[in-house]
C-alpha positions in Angstrom: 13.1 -40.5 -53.0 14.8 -37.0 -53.4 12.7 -34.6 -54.6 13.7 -31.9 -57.2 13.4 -29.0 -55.3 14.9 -30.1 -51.7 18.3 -31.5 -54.0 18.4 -28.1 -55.5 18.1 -25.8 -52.5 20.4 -27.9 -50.8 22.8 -27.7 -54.1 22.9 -24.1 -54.2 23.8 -24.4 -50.7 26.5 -26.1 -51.2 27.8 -24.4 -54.4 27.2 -20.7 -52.4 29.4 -22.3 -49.6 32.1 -24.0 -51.4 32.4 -21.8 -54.2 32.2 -24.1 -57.1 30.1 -23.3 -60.4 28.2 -25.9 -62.3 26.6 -26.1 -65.5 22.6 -27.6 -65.7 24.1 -30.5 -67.4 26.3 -30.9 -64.3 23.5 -30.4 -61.8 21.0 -32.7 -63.4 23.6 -35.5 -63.7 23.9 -35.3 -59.9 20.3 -35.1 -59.6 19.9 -38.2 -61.7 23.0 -40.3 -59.9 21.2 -39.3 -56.0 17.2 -39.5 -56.4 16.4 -43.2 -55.8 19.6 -43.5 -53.5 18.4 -40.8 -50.5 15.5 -39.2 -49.0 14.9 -35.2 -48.7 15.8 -35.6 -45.1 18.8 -37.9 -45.4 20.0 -35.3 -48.0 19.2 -32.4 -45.8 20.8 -33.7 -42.7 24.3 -35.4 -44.9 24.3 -31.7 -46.5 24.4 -29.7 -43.8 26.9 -32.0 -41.6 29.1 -31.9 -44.7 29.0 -27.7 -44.7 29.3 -27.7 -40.9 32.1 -30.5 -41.0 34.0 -29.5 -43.8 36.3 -26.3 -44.1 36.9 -24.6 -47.1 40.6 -25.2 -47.5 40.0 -29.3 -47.0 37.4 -29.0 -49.9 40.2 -27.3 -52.1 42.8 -29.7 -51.6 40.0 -32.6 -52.5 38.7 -30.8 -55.5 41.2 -27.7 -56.1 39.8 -24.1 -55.7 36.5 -23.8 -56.4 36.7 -27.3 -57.7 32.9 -29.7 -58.0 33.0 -33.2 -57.4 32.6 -36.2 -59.6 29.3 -37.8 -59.5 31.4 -40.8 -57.7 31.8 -38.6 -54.7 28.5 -37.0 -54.3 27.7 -41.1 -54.2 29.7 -42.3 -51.9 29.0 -38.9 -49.8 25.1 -39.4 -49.8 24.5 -43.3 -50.2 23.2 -44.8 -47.3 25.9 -46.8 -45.8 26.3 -50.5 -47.1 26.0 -53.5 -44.4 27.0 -56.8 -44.3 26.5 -59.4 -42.4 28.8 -61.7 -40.1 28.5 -64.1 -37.8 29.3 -63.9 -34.2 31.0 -66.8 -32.5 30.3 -66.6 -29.2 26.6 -66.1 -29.5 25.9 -67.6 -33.0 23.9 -64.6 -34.0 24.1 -62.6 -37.4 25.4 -58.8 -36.5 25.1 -56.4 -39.0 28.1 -53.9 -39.8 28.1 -50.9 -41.5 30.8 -51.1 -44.0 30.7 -47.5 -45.0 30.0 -44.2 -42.7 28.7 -42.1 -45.6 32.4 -40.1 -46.3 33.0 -37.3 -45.0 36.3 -35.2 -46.1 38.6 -35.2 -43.6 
């Protein structure tokens, strides 16, 4: 679980670096959405690959200057990735696929 005070350092973080303003209301909501969904270190390590990763004119043409995202994208951004399952022929054994790389802007 995601603790209050590693989401928010990290948050600020972000906001500092991309330039985007939030309102508590805003912040919590995030909060809320991402808790159960990551771990502190998961968060840590998808935040700072997303600041290292992402310059600031790709974040603008996602979200326009000094634009947030919607709770959708900070989902899809942080969820661990989904798997399924399939079979494969040759050997008869189930292989798991990720079906999702955690999204990073590109």
């Amino acid at each position: 679980m995601l603790s209050n005070e590693t989401f928010l350092k990290q948050f600020l973080l972000m906001s500092e670096n991309f330039g985007f303003g939030f309102t508590t209301e805003y912040q919590l909501m995030i909060y809320a959405g991402l808790k159960n969904l990551v771990n502190d270190q998961e968060f840590v390590r998808i935040s700072h690959g997303i600041i290292k990763d992402t310059k600031l004119t790709d974040w603008n043409a996602a979200y326009g200057f000094k634009g947030k995202p919607a709770l959708a994208d900070w989902i899809e951004a942080y969820a661990p990735p989904k798997k399924k399952w399939k079979c494969d022929e040759s050997t008869g054994f189930k292989v798991i696929e990720n079906i999702s790389d955690n999204l990073r802007l590109k």
